[in-house]
N, C-alpha and C positions, 0 to 999 in steps of 0.2 A: 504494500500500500504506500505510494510516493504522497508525501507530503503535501506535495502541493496538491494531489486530489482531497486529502482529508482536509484539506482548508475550504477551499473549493464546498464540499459537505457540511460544513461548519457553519458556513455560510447563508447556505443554502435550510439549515437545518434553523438559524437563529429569524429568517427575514421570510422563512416559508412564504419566496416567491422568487423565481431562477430572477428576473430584473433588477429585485434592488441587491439580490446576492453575488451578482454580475457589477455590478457598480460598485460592492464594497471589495473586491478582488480584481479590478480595472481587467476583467474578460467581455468577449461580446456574449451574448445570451447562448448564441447556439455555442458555445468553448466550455461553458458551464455546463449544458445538459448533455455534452460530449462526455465532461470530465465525470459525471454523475452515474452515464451510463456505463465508463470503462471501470468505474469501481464497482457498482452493482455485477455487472462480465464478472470483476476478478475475484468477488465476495461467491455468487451466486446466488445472489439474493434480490430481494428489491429493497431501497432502503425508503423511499417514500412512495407514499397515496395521495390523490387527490380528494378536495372537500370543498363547500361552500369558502371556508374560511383563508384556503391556498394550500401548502402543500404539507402532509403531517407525515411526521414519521413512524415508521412502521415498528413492531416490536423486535424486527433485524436492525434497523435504524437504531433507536433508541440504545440496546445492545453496545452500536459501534461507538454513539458519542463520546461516553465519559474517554475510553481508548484512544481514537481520536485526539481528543483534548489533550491527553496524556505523552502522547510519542508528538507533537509539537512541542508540547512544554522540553520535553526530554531534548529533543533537538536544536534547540533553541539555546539550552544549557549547555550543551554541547559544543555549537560554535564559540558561546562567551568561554567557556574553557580553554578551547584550542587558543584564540584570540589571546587567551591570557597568558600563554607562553611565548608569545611570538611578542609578545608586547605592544599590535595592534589592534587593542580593546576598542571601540564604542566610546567617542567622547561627545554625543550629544545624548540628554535626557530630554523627552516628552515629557509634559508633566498636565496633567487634568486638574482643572478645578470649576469651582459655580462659580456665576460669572461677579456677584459682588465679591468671593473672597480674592478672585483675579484681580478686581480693580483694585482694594482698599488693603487686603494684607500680604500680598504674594509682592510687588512692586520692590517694598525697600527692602526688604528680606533676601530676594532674587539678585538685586544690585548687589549688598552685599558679598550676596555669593560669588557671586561672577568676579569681583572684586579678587577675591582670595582664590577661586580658582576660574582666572581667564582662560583655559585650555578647555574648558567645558561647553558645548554647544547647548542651548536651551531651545524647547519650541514648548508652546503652550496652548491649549486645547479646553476650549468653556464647553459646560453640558450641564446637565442635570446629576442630581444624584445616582439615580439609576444609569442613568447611560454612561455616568462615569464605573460604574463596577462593570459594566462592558465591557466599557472600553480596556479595563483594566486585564478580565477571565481574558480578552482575543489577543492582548499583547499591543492595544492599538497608542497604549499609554504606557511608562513606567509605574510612576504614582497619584495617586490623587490628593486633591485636597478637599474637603467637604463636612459638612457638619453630621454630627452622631443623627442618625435617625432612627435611635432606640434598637436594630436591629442585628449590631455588633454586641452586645451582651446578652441574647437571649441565642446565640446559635444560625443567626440567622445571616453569616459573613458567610462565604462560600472558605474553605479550607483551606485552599488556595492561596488566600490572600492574608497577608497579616496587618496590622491596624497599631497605630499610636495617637492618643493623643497629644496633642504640641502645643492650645492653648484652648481658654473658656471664653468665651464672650458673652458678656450682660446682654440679654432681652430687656429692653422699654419696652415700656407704653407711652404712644406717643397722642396728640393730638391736634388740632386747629386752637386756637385760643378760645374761642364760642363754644367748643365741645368740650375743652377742659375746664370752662366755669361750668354746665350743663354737669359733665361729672359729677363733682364736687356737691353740687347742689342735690340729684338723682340717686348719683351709684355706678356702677357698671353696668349692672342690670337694666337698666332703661338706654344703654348705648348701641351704638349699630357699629361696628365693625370693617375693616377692609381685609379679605388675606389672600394668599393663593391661593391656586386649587387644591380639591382632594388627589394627593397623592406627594404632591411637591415637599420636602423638607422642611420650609419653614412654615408651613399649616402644619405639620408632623409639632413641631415645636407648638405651636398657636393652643392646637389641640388639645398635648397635655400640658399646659401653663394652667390653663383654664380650667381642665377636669383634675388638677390634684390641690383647687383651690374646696374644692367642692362646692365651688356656683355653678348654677343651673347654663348650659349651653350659650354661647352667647349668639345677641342676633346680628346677621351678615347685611352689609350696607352692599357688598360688591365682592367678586369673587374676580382676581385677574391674573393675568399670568406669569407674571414678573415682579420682584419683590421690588426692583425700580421705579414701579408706577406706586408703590404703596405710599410713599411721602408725599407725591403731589396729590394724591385722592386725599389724604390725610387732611394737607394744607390746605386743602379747597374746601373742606368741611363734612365730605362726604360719609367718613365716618372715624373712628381711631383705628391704630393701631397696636401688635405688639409683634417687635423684629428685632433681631439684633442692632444694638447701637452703631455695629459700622454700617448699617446698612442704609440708615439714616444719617448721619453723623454730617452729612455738609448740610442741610437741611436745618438741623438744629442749629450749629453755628450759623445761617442765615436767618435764624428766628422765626423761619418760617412753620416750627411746630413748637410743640412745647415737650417735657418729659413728663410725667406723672407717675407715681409710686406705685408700683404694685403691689394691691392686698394682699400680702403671702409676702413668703420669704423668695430672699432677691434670687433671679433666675439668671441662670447660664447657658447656652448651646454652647457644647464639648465640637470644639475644631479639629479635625483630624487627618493624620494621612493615610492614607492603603496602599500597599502595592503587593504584589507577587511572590511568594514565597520560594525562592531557587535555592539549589545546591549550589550554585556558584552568581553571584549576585555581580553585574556590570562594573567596573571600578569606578564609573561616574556617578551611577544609582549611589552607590554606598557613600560614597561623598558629599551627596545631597540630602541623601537620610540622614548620615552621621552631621549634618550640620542645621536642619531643622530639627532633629530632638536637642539639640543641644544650644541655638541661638532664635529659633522663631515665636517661642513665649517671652524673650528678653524686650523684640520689638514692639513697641508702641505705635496703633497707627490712629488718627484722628479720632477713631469711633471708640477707642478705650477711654478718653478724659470724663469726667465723672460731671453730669452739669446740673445747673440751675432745679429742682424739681418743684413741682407746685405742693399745695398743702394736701396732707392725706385728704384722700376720697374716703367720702361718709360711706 
């Protein structure tokens, strides 16, 4: 089984549809269902059906994946190995992150680095949470950067991958000045809300801030897809919010929100990195791990200063 068909399969198996699985392995469409069919020949099998929903895998499919997965990782390890005795190793790092911890914390941390090791190539890759552990399981990233979404401590990390925390960031509650005397006079309870969708990271946050207060659900002004647009709906009045402070943070310094105290005790989203678990780990990977556990909770970026808050909410 050559590699390059189990990718090919992998492909095909993650986007169950030969077109976008053709796009993410720059083949034409009919090179993928070439490559599908000479592995199916050399298995004897068939490894996909079709369905309403596009292509699913069969129980000979499912069978080959996790293998698959396995003899690229392996091969993978293998060139960074060889690589490492010749002593031409890999000196660029991909590196994944969501797109405000890209703007606000990765920046002077990254400067830094490069600072100390110039011989380092960096490219940098915004996504979502999930698509960044993607991006991570197909190798399309080294590491990510991304906030805890409660699914690293109950089992729910793929094995694969190992996880640090590197630093905490304070959740606000933020608001328009009209909604934070409205607050103060009401409550929460009578406020309406901005957050992202169900599924996104910082509604993941939103969600349990507010259920381990043990107040009643709170109600939604707007539901949007970017944690970018949260400050200006905010400042406009259309409802409060609660996001991490960097994510806000030039916003408040322009006055244009305010902070206000959360009922409960003060809240954090746990910042973290992931990346892939090897027998033999890149020399530049290790160099960029061994210097964000060791210097990226030191740095300070605009959204960590502690500001102004109004008076507790009744």
């Amino acid at each position: 089984m050559h590699p390059r068909l189990l990718k090919t399969f992998l492909a095909v198996a993650r986007h169950r549809n030969i077109t976008r699985a053709a796009r993410e392995v720059h083949l034409a469409q009919s090179s993928v269902s070439d490559q599908i069919q000479s592995l199916e020949s050399e298995l004897g099998v068939t490894l996909f059906t079709r369905s309403r929903q596009g292509l699913d895998l069969t129980a000979s499919g499912e069978a080959l994946k996790p293998y698959a997965e396995e003899i690229l990782q392996l091969a993978d390890e293998a060139r960074i190995a060889v690589e490492a005795t010749t002593g031409a190793t890999a000196t660029t790092v991909t590196i994944g992150a969501l797109e405000t911890i890209a703007a606000v914390k990765l920046p002077q941390w990254l400067a830094a680095f490069r600072d100390d090791q110039p011989q380092i190539g960096l490219r940098l890759k915004i996504a979502g949470s999930d698509a960044l552990l993607r991006q991570l399981e197909d190798g399309e990233i080294d590491v990510a950067f991304c906030f805890d979404k409660g699914v690293f401590n109950k089992g729910g990390l793929d094995e694969r991958l190992a996880r640090r925390t590197i630093s905490a960031e304070p959740l606000v509650l933020v608001a328009s000045a009209e909604n934070a005397a409205a607050a103060r006079q009401g409550g929460l309870a009578a406020m309406r809300f901005v957050v992202t969708e169900t599924g996104c990271v910082y509604r993941h946050l939103f969600d349990t801030a507010f259920a381990e207060t043990g107040m009643a659900a709170p109600k939604l002004a707007a539901e949007v897809g970017s944690i970018g647009a949260i400050a200006g709906l905010v400042a406009t009045g259309v409802g409060m919010g609660l996001v991490p402070r960097l994510a806000v943070a030039d916003a408040l310094d322009r006055g244009e929100i305010v902070e206000l105290p959360w009922p409960g005790s003060a809240r954090t989203a746990s910042l973290v990195m992931i990346w892939r678990r090897r027998r033999v780990q890149p020399p530049a990977l290790k160099l960029l791990l061994a210097a964000a556990a060791k210097n990226f909770a030191a740095l300070r970026s605009a959204g960590d200063r502690p500001r102004h808050a109004e008076p507790s909410l009744s």
